[in-house]
VOGU-3710 file (C-alpha; in Angstrom, 3 decimals, decimal comma):
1> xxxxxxxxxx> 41,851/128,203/134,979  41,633/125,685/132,109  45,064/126,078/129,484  43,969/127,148/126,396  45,094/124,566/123,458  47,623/125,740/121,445  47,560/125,053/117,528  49,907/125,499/115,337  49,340/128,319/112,573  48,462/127,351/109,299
11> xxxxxxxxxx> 51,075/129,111/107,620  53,534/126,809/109,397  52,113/123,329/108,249  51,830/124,500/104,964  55,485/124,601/104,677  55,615/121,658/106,753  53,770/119,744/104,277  55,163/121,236/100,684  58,973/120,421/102,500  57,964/117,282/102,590
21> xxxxxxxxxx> 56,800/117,231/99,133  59,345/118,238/97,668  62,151/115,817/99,669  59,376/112,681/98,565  59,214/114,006/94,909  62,658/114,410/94,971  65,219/111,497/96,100  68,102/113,394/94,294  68,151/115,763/97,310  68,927/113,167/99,806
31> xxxxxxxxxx> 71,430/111,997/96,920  73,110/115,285/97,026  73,916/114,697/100,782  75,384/111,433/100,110  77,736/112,602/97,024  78,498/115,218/99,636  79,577/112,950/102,246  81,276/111,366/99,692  82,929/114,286/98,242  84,394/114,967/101,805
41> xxxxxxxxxx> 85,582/111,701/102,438  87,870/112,034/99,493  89,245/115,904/100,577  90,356/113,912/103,931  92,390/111,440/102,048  94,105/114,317/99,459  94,906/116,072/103,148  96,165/113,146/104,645  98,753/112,299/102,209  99,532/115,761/101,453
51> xxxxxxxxxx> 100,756/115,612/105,290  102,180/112,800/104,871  104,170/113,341/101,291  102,822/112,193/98,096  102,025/108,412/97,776  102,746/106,541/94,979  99,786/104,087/93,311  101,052/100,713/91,507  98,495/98,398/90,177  98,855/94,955/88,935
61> xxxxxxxxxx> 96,144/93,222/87,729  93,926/92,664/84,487  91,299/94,536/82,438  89,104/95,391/85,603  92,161/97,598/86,726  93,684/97,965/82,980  94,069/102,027/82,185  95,938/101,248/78,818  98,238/98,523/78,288  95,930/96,419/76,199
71> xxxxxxxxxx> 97,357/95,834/72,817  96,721/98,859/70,257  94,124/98,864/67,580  92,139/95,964/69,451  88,903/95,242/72,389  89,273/98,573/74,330  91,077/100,973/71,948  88,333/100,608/69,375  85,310/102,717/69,345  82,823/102,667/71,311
81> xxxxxxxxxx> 84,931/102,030/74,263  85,766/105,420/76,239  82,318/107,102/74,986  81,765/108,353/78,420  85,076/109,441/79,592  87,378/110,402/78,199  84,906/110,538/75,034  87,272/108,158/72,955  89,163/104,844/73,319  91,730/104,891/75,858
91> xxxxxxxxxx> 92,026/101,359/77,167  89,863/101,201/79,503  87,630/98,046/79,936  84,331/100,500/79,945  82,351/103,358/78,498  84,335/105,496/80,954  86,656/105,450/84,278  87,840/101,796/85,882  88,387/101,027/89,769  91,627/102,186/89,061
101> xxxxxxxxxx> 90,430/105,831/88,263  88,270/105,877/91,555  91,264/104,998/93,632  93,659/107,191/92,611  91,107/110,033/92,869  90,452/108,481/96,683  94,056/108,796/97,123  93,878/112,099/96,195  96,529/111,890/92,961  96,189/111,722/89,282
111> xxxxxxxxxx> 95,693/108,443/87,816  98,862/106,798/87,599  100,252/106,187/84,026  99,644/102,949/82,013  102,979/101,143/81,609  102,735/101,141/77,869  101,948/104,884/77,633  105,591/105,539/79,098  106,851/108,086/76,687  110,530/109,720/76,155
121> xxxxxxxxxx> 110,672/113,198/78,103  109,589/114,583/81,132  109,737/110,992/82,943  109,935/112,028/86,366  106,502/114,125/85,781  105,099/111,274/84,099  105,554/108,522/87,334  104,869/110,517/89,623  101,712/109,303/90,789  103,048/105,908/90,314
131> xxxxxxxxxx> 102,143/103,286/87,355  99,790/101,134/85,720  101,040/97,485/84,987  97,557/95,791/84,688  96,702/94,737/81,250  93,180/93,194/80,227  93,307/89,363/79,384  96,269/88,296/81,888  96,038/86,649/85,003  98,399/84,670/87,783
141> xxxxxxxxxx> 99,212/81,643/86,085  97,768/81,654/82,529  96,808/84,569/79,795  94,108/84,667/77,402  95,686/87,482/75,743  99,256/88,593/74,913  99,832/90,347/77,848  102,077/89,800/80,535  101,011/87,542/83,771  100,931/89,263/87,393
151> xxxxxxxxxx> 104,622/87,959/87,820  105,731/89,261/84,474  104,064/92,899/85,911  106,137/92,675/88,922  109,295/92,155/87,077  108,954/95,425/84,691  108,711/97,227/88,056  111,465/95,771/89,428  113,333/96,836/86,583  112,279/99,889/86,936
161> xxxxxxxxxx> 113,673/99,986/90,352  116,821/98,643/89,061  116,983/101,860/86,504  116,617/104,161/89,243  113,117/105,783/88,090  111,828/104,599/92,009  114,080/104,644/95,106  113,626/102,896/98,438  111,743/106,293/99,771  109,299/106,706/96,641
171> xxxxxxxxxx> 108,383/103,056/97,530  108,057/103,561/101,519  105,400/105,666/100,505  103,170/103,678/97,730  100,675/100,908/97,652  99,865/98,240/95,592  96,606/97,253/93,982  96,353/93,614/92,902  93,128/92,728/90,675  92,430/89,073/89,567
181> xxxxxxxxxx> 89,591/88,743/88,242  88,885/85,273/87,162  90,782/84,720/83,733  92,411/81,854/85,240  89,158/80,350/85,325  87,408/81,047/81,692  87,533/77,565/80,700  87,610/75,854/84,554  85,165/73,136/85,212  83,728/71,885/88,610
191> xxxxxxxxxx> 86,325/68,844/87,742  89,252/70,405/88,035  88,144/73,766/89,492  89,809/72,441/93,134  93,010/71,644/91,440  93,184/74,819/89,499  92,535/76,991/92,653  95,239/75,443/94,599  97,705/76,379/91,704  96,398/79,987/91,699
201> xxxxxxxxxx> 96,590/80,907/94,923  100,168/79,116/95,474  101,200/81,498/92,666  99,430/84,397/93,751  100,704/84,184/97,163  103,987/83,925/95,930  103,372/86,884/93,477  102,434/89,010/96,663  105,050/88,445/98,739  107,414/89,646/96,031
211> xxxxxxxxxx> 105,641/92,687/95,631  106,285/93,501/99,411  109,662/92,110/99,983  111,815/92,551/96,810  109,892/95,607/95,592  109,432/96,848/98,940  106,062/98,007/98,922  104,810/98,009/102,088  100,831/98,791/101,591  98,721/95,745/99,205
221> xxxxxxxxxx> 95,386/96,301/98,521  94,029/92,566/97,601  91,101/92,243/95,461  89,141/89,109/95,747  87,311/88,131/92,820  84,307/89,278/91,780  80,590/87,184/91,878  82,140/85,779/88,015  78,631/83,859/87,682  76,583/87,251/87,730
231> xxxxxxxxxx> 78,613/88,332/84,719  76,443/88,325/81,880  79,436/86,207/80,113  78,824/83,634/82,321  75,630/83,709/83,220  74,051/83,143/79,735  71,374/85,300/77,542  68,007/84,097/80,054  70,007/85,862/82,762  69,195/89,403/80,723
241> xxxxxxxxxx> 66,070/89,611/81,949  66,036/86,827/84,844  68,823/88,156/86,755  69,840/84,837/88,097  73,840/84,089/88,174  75,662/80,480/87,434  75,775/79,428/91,030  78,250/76,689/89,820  80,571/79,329/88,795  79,855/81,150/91,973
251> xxxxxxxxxx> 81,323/78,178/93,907  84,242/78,265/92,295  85,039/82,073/93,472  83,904/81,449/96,672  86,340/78,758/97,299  89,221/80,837/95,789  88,132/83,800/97,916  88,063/81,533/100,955  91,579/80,519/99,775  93,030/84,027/99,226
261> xxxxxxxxxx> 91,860/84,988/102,718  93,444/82,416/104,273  96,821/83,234/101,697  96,870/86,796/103,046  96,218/85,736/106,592  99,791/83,669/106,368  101,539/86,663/104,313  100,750/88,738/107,314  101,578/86,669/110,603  104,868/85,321/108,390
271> xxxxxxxxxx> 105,620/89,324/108,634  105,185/89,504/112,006  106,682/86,120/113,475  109,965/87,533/110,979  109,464/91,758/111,644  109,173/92,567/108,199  107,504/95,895/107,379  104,320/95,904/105,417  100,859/94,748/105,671  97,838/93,197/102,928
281> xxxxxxxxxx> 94,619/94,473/102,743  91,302/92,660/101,587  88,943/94,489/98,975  86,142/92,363/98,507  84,951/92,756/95,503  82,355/89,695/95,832  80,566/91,754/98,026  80,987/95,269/96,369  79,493/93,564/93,094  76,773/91,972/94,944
291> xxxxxxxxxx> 75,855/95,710/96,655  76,417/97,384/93,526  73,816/94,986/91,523  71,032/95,231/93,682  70,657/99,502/92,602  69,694/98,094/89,487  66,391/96,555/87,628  67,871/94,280/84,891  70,988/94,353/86,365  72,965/91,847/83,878
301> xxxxxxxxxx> 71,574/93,066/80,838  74,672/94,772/79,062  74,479/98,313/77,489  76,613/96,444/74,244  74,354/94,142/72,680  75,124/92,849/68,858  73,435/94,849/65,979  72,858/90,959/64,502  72,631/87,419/66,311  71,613/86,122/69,423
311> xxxxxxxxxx> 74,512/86,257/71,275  73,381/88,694/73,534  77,168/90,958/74,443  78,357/93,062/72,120  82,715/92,815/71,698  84,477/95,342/70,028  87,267/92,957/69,272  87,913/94,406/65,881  86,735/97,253/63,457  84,184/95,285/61,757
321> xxxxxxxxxx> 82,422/94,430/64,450  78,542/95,667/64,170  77,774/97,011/67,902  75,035/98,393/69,539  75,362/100,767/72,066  71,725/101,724/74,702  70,567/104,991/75,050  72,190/105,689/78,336  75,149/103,798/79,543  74,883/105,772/82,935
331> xxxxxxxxxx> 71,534/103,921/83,879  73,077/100,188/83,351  75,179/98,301/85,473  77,648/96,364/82,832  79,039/97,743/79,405  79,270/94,099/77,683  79,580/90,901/79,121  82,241/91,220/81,424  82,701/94,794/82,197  80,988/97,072/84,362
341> xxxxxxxxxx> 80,097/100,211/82,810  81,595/103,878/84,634  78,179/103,980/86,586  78,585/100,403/87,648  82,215/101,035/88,896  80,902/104,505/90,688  78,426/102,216/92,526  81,549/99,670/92,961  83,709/102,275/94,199  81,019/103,604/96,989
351> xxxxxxxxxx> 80,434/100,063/98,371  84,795/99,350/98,648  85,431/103,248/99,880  85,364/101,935/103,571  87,723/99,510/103,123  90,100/101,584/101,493  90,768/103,583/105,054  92,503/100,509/106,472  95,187/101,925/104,053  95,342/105,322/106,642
361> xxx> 94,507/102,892/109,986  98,163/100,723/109,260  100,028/103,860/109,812
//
């Protein structure tokens, strides 16, 4: 007997088909899954250190990291920094949260207080989800602002150690962040770029093995530095609408990445060959960045522009300066010319999450 063919009903396709309408017409769906992923991913590491008592953030660093210790009444405590979150000036390098937000919320704890915000009262409640020492302008061996070089951040913990507000378990159980992000290099030139790299990371390597053996921190989380010739900064006004970065500039962060690698890679086996406890941790940034800018069309065209001249950024340096801010911060990648906006840092964030579980794997 020949099998009859069997169809399938026409009620059924229909759905079929209008399902698949509506996923196509509709990307934000498939988003949802991936903030829900994402969204999990950080209830596992709130659960993990709730097992294993609360951890304790310390971040060193400059304005990429920077929650606050920026001088008052200047760059990020003037309007219309902070628009986004938390809806005024807070000093933050951005429109909203920093990579310091996203990690502490990752870690599962509150973000921990900027160093300068330290108030009288209540101290114990204030630190205890650690502190900020990064301050925007600084950097390892020179400052383009008043505030205090990575050593000089290092030292105000330390004497906060020697005061008693940390003991040896409260550290046992923290890590580090350190974020240098290129402000040794503002004025460097291919000339004496090779020079001033080998001074850098001589200094930074020495600035990271304090944190670990006389602060006794035994977690680092090391940031290499970001693509600096994709910032619009360095890039120039063409690169608005071009896209295309200052590959000389580029160069020069490669080679200090390469260098920093290699720094870290010593830190650690000089650990093991002399059983010290503690262990350093690469973020790379360079490559978060470089993830991060490809979600976006004109992806170094900042949301600041000026309200006059052709000098494309927009710096709130002071309270007669005439800014203007784009419709929607959320859909552009950097604030001004240095700074990723909230959205850019979000996109940051998602592309640096991974690494952040080799905090968990050292255990």
């Amino acid at each position: 007997m020949e099998k009859r063919q069997r169809f399938l009903p026409v009620s059924f396709l229909f759905f079929f088909f209008i399902t698949l309408a509506v996923w196509f017409a509709c990307p934000e769906i498939g988003a949802a899954d991936d903030h829900r992923t994402t969204a999990r991913a950080r209830r596992d590491a709130r659960e993990h250190h709730r097992h294993n008592g609360h951890v304790k953030l310390f971040v060193f660093g400059d304005s990429y990291v920077d929650t606050g210790n920026f001088e008052p009444n200047n760059g990020s405590w003037l309007p219309p920094f902070g628009r986004t979150f938390p809806g005024a000036p807070s000093g933050r390098f951005s429109d909203g949260r920093v990579l310091t937000d996203y990690i502490a919320d990752f870690l599962g704890i509150r973000t921990p207080i900027a160093y300068q915000q330290i108030r009288v009262g209540n101290i114990s409640e204030q630190l205890k989800s650690g502190v900020n020492f990064a301050c925007g302008g600084t950097g390892i061996v020179s400052a383009i602002s008043k505030g205090p070089i990575l050593g000089d951040q290092i030292s105000q913990l330390g004497q906060m150690i020697r005061h008693r507000f940390y003991n040896h378990t409260d550290l046992n159980n923290s890590i580090a962040i350190v974020a240098a992000s290129g402000n040794d290099y503002l004025y460097a030139t291919l000339q004496n770029a090779t020079a001033l790299t080998r001074r850098v990371i001589k200094q930074l390597k020495t600035d990271l093995g304090r944190i670990r053996d006389e602060i006794g921190i035994p977690k680092v989380g090391v940031l290499l530095m970001e693509p600096a010739g994709c910032l619009p900064n360095s890039a120039g006004p063409s690169a608005m609408y071009s896209s295309k970065c200052n590959d000389a500039y580029n160069a020069i962060v490669r080679n200090h990445n390469q260098l920093l690698k290699q720094a870290v890679r010593d830190l650690i086996k000089e650990a093991a060959n002399n059983k010290k406890n503690g262990t350093f941790i690469v973020l790379d940034l360079f490559q978060a960045f470089s993830i991060a800018l490809e979600e976006y069309k004109n992806p170094l065209k900042p949301c600041l522009t000026q309200e006059h001249g052709k000098y494309p950024c927009g710096v709130s340096h002071n309270q007669n300066s005439q800014v203007r801010v784009c419709k929607h911060p959320e859909l552009a990648f950097f604030w001004d010319c240095n700074h990723p906006t909230q959205n850019g840092w979000d996109e940051i964030y998602l592309a640096l999450q991974h690494s952040l579980y080799q905090f968990y794997d050292t255990e």
